[in-house]
Each structure stands twice: as structure tokens, then as C-alpha cells.
N, C-alpha and C positions, 0 to 999 in steps of 0.2 A: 326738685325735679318736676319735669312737667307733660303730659301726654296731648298730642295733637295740642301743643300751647297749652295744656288746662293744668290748674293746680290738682294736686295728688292726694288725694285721702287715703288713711289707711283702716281697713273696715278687720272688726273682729266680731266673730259671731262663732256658734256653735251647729258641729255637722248636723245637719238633717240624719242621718240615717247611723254617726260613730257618736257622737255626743261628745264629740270631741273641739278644743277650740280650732280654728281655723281663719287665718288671713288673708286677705286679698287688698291690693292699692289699686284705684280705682281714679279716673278722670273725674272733676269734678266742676259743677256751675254756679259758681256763687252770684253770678249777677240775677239767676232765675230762681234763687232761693233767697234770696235778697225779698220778695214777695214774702216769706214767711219767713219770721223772725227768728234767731237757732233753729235755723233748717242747712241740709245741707242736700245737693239735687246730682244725682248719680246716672248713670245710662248703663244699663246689663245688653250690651252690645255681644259683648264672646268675638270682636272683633267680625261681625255679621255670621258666623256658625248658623248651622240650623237648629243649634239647640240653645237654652238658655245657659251662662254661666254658673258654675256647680255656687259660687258666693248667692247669686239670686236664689238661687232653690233656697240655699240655707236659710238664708231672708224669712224667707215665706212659708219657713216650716217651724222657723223658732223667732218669730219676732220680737219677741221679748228679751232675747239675749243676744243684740246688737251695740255694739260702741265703736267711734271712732275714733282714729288718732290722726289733729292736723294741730299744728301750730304747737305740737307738743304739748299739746291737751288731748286729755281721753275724755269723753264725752259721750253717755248714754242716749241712745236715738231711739223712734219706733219707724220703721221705713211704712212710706204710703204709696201705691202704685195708683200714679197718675194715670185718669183713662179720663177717655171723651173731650169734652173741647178743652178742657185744660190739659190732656196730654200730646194735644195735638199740636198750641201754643209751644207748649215748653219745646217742641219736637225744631219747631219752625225756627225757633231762637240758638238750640243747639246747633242743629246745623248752620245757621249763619255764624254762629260763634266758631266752630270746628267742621269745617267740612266734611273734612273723612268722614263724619259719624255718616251721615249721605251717602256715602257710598255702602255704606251696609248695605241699605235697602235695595239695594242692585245684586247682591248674592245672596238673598237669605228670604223665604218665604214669611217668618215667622214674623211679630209685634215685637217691635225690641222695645221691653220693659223699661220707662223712665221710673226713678223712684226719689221719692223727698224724704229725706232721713232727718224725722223731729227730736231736737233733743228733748230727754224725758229729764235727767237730773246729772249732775256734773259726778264722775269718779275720780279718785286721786288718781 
């Protein structure tokens, strides 16, 4: 499957506030995570919402207890929010890669969080 063309990762992590696991599939840019080696480069859009999506928060409140599943590998990440001119680059590239993401910034006040998901170490 694929969002605006982009391949789909599937993100697990643990709730911010239930300690619970929780999923989210998420668009993804391997040509801008291609710059960092077992990286994988995500966009917490919320479809341009004013708020950020509930999987970011969780991010950012349990970093440590992040994995992905693509290629039918599950994969331990630590996510790193891109800011300043390297998030500005990456921003430049998403939107020529997937327009829509573009149009966010036409409804929505807020920084939509780009984030590089490092892998840390491989899970079965």
C-alpha cells in the first residue's frame, strides 16, 4: 500500500499517557533517509490538523519504545525531529516528492514535525 505514492511503514510505540502499545502506518521517504543509513524519514502531518498526531506525541514522550514494521521486519528506531535547515531541506524534498504534504501548510498554523526514525538494534 501506499499514501500520496509513498511507501507505508508501520510504527509501534507505547502511549504517552495509557502505557499502552499502540499503532500507527504512516507515509514514508526513503530517498531522504537514504542520507542516513537504517534511517527511516516520517512527516507527523495529522493530515494538516492543528494539532499534532496522537503517534507523535507518543514519540516524544517514550522514545525509547519505538519500532517499525516495513518489509516485514520489525526494527528498533530512536526517532530524531528534524529542525533548522536540515528540516527545512527535508521539507523542500517531501513536498516535491508528494505534493499534498504542501497543502498542509495552507490549513494548519502549526510546524508539521518531520522525524528520522534511527534504527537502534534489529527485533525478531
Amino acid at each position: 500500500m501506499r499514501v500520496q505514492g509513498r511507501p507505508l511503514v508501520a510504527l509501534e510505540m507505547v502511549g504517552a499517557k495509557s502505557g499502552s502499545r499502540r499503532q500507527a502506518v504512516v507515509g514514508s521517504f526513503p530517498e531522504i533517509a537514504a542520507a542516513v543509513p537504517s534511517s527511516w524519514v516520517v512527516v507527523a502531518s495529522n493530515s494538516g490538523s492543528a494539532r499534532h498526531p496522537a503517534w507523535f506525541l507518543n514519540l516524544a514522550k517514550k522514545p525509547d519504545q519505538v519500532w517499525i514494521t516495513t518489509s516485514k521486519r520489525r526494527v528498533k528506531v530512536r526517532p530524531e525531529t528534524l529542525e533548522g535547515a536540515e528540516r527545512d531541506r527535508a521539507w523542500q524534498e517531501i513536498t516535491s516528492l508528494a505534493p499534498g504534504y504542501g497543502r498542509y501548510l495552507e490549513i494548519t498554523d502549526r510546524v508539521i514535525p518531520i522525524i528520522r526514525l534511527r534504527q537502534e538494534t534489529k527485533v525478531a
